[in-house]
C-alpha positions as CSV (number, residue, x, y, z in Angstrom):
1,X,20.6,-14.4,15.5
2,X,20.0,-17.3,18.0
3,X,20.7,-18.3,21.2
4,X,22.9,-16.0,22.8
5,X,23.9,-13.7,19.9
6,X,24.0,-10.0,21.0
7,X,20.7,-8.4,19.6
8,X,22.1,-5.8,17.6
9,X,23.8,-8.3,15.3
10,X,20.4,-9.6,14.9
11,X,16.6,-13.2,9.6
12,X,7.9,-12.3,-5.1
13,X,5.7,-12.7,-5.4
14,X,3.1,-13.5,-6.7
15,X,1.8,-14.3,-10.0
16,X,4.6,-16.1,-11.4
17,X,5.6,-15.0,-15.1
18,X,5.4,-18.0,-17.5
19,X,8.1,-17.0,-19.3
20,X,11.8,-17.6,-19.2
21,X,13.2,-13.5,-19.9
22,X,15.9,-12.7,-18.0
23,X,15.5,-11.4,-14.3
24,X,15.8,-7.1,-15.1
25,X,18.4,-5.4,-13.8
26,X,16.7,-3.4,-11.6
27,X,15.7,0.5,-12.2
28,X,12.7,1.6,-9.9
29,X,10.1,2.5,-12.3
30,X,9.2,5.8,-10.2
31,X,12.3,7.2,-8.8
32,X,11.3,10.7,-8.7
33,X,8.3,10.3,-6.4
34,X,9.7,6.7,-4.2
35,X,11.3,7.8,-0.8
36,X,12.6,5.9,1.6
37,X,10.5,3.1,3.6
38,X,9.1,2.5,-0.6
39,X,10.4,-0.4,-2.6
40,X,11.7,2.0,-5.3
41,X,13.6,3.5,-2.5
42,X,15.7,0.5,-1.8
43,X,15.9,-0.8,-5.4
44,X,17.6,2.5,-6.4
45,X,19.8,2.5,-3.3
46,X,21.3,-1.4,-4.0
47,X,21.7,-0.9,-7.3
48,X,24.2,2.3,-6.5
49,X,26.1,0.8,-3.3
50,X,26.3,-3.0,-4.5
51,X,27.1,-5.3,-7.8
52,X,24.3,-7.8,-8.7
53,X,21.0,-7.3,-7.8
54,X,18.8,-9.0,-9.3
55,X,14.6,-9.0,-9.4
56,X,11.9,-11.0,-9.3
57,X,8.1,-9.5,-10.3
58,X,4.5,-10.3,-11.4
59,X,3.1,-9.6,-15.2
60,X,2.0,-5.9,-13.7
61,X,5.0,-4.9,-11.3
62,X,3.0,-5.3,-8.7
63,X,4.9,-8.0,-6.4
64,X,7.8,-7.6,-6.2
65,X,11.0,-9.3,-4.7
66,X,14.6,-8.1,-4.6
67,X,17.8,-10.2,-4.7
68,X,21.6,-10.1,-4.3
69,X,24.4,-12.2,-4.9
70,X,26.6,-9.9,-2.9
71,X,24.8,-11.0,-0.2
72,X,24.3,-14.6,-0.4
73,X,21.7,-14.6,-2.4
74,X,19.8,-12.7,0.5
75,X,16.7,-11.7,-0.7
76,X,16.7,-7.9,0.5
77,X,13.1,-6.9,0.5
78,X,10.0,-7.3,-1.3
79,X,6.7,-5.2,-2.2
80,X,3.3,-6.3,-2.4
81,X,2.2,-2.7,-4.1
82,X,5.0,-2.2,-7.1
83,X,7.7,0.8,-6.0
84,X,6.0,3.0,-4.4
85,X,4.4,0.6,-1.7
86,X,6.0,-0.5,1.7
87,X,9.2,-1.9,1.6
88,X,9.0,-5.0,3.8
89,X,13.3,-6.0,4.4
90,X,15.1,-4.0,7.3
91,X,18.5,-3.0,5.5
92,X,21.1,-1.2,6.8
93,X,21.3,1.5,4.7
94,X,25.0,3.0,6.8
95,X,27.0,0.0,6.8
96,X,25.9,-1.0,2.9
97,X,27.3,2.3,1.8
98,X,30.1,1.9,3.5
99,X,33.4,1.3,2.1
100,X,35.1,-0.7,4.3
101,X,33.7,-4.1,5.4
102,X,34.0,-5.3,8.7
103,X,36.0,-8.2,10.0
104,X,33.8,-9.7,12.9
105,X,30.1,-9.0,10.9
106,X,28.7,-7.5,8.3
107,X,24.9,-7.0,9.7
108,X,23.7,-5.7,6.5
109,X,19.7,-6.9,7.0
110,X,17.5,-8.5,4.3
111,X,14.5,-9.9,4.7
112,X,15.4,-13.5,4.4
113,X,19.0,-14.4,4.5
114,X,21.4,-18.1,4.5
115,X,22.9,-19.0,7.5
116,X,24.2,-22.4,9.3
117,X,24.6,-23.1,12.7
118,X,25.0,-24.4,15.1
119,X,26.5,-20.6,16.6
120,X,27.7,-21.8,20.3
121,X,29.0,-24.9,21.7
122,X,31.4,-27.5,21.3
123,X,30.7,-27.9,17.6
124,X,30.2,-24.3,16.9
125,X,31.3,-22.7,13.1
126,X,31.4,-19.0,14.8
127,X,34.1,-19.9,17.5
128,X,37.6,-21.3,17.1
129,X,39.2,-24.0,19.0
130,X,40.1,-22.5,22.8
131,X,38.0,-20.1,22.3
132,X,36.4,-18.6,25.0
133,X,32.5,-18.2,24.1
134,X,32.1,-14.0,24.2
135,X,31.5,-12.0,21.3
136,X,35.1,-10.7,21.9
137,X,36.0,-14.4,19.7
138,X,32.4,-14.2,18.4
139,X,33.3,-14.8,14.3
140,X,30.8,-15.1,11.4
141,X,32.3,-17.2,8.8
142,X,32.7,-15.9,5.2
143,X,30.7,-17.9,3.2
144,X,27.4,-15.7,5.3
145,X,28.6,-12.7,5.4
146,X,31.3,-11.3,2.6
147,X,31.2,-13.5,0.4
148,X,29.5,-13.3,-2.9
149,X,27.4,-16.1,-4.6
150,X,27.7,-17.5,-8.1
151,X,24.4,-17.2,-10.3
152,X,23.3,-20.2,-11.5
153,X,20.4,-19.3,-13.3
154,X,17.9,-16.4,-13.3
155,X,14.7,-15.5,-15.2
156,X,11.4,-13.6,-13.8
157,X,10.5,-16.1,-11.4
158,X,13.2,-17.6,-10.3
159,X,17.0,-17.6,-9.2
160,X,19.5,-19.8,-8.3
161,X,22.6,-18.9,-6.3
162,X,25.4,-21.7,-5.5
163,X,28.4,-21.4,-3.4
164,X,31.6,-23.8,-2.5
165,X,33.5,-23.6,0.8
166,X,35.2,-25.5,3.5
167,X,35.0,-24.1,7.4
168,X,36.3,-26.2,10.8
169,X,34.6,-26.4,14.2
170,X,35.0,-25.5,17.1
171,X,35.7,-29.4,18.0
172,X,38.3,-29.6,14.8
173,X,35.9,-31.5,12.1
174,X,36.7,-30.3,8.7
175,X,33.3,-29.7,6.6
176,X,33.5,-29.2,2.3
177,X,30.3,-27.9,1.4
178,X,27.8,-27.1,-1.7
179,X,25.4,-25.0,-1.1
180,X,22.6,-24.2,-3.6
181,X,19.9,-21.7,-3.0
182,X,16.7,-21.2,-5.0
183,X,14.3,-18.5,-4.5
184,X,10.8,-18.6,-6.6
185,X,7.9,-16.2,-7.0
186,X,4.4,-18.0,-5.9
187,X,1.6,-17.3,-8.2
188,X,-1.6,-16.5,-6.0
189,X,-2.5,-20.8,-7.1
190,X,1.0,-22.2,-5.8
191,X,0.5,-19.6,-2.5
192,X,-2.9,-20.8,-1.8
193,X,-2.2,-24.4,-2.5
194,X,1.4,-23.6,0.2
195,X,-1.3,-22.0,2.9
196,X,-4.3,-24.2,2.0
197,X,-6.6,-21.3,2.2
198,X,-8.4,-19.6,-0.5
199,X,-6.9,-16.1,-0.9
200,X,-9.4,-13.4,-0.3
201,X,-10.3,-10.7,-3.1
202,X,-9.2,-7.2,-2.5
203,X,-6.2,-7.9,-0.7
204,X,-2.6,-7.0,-1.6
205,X,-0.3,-9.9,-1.7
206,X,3.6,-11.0,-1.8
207,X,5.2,-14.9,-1.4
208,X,8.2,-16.1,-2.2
209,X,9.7,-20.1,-1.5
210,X,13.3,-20.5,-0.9
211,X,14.6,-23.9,-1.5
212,X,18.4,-24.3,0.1
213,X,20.2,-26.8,-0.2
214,X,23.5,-28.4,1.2
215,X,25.7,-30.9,0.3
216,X,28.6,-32.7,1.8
217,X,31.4,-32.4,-0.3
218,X,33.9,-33.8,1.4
219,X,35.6,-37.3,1.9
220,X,34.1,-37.8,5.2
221,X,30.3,-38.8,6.6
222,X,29.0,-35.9,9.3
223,X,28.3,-37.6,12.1
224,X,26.8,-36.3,15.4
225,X,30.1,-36.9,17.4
226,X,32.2,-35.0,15.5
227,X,29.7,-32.1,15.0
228,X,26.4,-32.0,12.0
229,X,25.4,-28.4,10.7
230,X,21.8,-27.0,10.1
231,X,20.5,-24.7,7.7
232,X,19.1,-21.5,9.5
233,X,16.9,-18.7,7.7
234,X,16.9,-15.4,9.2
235,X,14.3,-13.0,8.2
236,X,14.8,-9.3,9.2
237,X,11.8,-6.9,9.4
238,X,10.7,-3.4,9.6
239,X,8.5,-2.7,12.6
240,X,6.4,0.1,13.8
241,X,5.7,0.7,17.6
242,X,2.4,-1.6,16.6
243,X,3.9,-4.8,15.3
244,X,3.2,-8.2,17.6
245,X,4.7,-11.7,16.3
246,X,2.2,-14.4,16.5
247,X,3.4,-17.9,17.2
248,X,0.6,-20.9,17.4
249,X,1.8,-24.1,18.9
250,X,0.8,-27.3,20.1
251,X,-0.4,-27.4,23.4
252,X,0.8,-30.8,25.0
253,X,1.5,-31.1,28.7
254,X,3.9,-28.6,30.0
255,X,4.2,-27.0,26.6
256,X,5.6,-23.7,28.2
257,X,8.8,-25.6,29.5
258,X,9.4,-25.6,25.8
259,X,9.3,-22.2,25.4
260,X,12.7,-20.0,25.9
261,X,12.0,-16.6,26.9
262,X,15.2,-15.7,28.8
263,X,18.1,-15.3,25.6
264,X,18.9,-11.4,27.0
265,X,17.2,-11.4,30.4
266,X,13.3,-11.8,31.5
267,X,11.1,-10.3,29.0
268,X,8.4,-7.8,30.7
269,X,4.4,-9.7,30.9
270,X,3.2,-6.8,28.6
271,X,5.6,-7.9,26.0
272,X,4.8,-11.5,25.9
273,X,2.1,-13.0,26.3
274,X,2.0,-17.0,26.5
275,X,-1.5,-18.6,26.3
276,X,-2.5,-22.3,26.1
277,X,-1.7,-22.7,22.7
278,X,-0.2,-19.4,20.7
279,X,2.0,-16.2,22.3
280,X,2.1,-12.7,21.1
281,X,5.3,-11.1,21.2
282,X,5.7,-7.7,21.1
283,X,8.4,-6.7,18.4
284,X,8.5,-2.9,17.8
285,X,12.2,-2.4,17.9
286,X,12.5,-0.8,21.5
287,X,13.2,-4.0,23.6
288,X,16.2,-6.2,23.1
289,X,14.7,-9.8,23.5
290,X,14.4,-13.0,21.9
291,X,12.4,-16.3,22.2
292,X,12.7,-19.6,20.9
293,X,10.4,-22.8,20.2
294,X,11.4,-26.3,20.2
295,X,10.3,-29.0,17.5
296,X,8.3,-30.9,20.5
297,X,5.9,-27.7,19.9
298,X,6.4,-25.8,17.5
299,X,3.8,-25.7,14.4
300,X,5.2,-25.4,10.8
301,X,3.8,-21.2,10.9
302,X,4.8,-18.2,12.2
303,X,3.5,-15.1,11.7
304,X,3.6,-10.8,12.6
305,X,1.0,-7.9,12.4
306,X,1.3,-4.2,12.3
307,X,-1.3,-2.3,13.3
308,X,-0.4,0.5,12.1
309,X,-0.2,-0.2,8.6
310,X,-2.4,-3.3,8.3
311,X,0.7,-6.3,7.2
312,X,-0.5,-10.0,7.7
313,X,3.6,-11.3,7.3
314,X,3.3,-15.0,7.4
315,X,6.4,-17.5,7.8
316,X,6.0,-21.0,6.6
317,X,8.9,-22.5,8.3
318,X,9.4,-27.0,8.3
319,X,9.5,-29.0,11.4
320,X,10.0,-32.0,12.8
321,X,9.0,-32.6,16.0
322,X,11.0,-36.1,15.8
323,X,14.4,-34.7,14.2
324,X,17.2,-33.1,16.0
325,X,17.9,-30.1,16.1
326,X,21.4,-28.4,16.8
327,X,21.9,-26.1,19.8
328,X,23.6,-22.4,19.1
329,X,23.6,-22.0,22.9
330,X,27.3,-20.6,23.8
331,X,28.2,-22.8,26.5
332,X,30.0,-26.3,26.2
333,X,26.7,-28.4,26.1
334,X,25.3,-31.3,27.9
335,X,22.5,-31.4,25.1
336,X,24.1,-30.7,21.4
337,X,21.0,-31.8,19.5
338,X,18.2,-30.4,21.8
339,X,18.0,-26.8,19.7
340,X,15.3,-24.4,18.5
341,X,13.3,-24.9,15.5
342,X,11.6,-21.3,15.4
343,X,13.2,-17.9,16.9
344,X,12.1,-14.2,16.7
345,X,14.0,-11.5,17.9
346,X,13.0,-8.1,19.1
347,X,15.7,-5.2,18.5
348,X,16.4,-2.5,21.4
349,X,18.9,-0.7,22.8
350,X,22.3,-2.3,24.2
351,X,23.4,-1.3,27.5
352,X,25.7,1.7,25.8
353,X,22.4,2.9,24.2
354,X,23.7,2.4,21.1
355,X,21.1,0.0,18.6
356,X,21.9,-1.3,15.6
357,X,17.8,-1.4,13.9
358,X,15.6,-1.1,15.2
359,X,14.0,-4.3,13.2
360,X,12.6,-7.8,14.5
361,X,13.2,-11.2,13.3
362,X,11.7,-14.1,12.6
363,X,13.8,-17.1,11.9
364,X,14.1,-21.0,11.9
365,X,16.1,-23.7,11.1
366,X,16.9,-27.1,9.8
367,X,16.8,-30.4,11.4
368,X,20.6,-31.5,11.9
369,X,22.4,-33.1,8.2
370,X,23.6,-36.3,9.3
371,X,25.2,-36.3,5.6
372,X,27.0,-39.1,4.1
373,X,29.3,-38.3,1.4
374,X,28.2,-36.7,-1.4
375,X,24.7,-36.6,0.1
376,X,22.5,-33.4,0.0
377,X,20.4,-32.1,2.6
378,X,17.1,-29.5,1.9
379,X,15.1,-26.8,3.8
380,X,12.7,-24.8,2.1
381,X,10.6,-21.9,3.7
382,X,7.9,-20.0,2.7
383,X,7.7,-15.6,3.4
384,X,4.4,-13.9,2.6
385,X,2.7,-10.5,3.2
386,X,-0.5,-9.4,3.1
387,X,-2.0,-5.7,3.1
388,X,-5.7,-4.8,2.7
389,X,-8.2,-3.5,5.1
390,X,-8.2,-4.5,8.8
391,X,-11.3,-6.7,8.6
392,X,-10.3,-8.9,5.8
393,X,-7.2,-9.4,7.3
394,X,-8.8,-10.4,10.6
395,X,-10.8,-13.1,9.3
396,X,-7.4,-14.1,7.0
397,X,-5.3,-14.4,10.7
398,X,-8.7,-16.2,12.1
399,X,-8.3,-18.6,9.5
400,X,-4.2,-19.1,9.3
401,X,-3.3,-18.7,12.8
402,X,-6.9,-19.6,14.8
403,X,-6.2,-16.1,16.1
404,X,-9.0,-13.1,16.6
405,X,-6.5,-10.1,16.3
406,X,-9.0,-8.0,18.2
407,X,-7.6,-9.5,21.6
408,X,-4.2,-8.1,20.8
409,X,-5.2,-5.1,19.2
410,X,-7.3,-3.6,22.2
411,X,-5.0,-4.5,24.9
């Protein structure tokens, strides 16, 4: 989500095969011993209640990513340890058995999925003309949420999903639009060149890039008065009551100001913590809250830990501190372009104690596409995951983040 959606609604691996074999239809390996929270588990469980599912693996089954063109070409979930390991995607295992979609939003998770914004305002794609801006008119177009995508192409290390549609904003502009999404497995080479780290021995690891692209399709430019779009990724997460979301940024004068902590309300001190130049946010399902960084900041990473089972989850996200970026806020706006480049989002429970996860959420977007006709617009993002022993992965955040996860950890 971002901005002001309600938090309910609220987001391979390495080793790349060198050959071109046809992405498997996917079977977990182990079904009698996976249960759920396991890879297998989820594998077995898409493959019954949806159409195309497609997978991505290393040479030894180890890595792991899953795919759908039901969903968007969503990838779902991923595994660092074959079937049986931890199953890293949030899905929503009730409403994706379900029967019956439904007409507002179809909040079926997955671990990275396609959106565009902006979400509120006067150039908004969820709200209609007149519209007032509650989630009473609140309205996720089609094209995100039911709609299947086409497969382009698909082998063991890659797939391409594409998708043509037309949608109108809030303000009345017209938008005809391509959209091509590519997601790859990383080899541990291409993942270490993306980090620019040497990846430590003895640790269990998982990367995927997506590469998304846009095009204007129609007969007009997009211009800034009559509304631009933005590609936004939206990664949803497990979390255990041990999970903190790490974000480094730059610390110029008055970097906090930059900072938005108050989406749902103040967030307790114990849940986030701001320091000179990095915050720790506490995202273990049980508080509905969400913050936001803007490009002035922000540092092209963004990252999670979980205590309790030792995941390193690192987001490699683009920004441009001199771009602009659209604002989902839903209010008419005195500042379109002065958006959020990276979000998270911590699930809790609404005010009817009903919850929808619990899972957290790390997201971020595109500059604005200023498109000309027939000119495309890219974003690409990198998702990784790391298990291993506590140690290694301290010195790995140390060296990623400039973190010591021992101050979090103790407090």
């Amino acid at each position: 989500m971002k901005n002001s959606t309600i938090g309910w609604i609220y987001m391979l691996v390495v080793f790349t095969s060198c050959n071109n074999a046809p992405s498997k239809n996917v079977t977990a390996e182990n079904a009698s011993t996976v249960t759920k929270g396991m890879y297998g588990y989820d594998v077995d469980f898409l493959k019954k209640h949806t159409g195309k599912v497609l997978e991505l693996s290393n040479e030894d089954s180890t890595a792991k990513v899953l795919l759908s063109a039901d969903y968007q070409g969503r990838v779902m979930t991923s595994t660092a340890t074959g079937d049986t390991g931890v199953s890293f995607g949030w899905l929503n295992y009730e409403l994706i058995a379900a029967k019956e979609k439904k007409k507002q939003f179809n909040p079926v998770g997955g671990e990275e999925r396609f959106w565009m914004g902006p979400e509120g305002g006067q150039y908004s794609l969820y709200f209609k003309a007149g519209d007032s801006f509650n989630i009473a008119h609140w309205q996720i177009p089609s094209f995100i949420d039911t709609d299947s995508y086409e497969v382009a192409q698909s082998d063991k290390s890659s797939a391409t999903f594409t998708k043509k549609t037309s949608i109108v904003n809030f303000s009345g502009t017209t938008f005809d639009i391509a959209i091509e999404r590519k997601i790859t497995l990383l080899s541990k080479a291409q993942l270490a060149n993306t980090l620019q780290i040497a990846l430590p021995e003895g640790v269990h690891f998982v990367g995927f890039q997506t590469d998304n692209k846009v095009t204007n399709a129609g007969s007009n430019d997009w211009t800034k008065d009559k509304g631009l779009l933005s590609i936004w990724l939206l990664g949803m997460f497990t979390p255990s009551e041990k999970t903190t979301v790490i974000i480094p940024f730059n610390p110029i004068p008055n970097s906090h100001s930059f900072i938005t902590n108050n989406y749902f309300g103040d967030i307790p001190k114990e849940r986030l913590q701001v320091n000179d130049s990095v915050l720790y946010f506490t995202c273990d399902g049980k508080f509905r809250s969400k913050i936001g960084l803007s490009p002035l900041i922000a540092k092209p990473i963004a990252a999670s830990y979980d205590f309790k089972k030792d995941i390193l989850t690192i987001i490699i996200p683009q920004v441009d501190k001199n771009a602009a970026y659209v604002n989902s806020k839903w209010e008419m706006q005195q500042q379109p372009y002065k958006g959020d480049v990276i979000n998270s989002y911590n699930d809790g429970p609404l005010a009817d104690g009903t919850q929808m996860g619990p899972f957290y959420e790390v997201e971020s977007s595109s500059p604005a596409l200023a498109l000309k006709k027939g000119q495309t617009g890219s974003y690409n993002e990198t998702t990784c995951h790391f298990q291993g022993d506590y140690v290694t992965l301290k010195q790995l955040a140390k060296q990623l983040l400039g973190v010591d996860l021992d101050t979090i950890k103790n407090k």
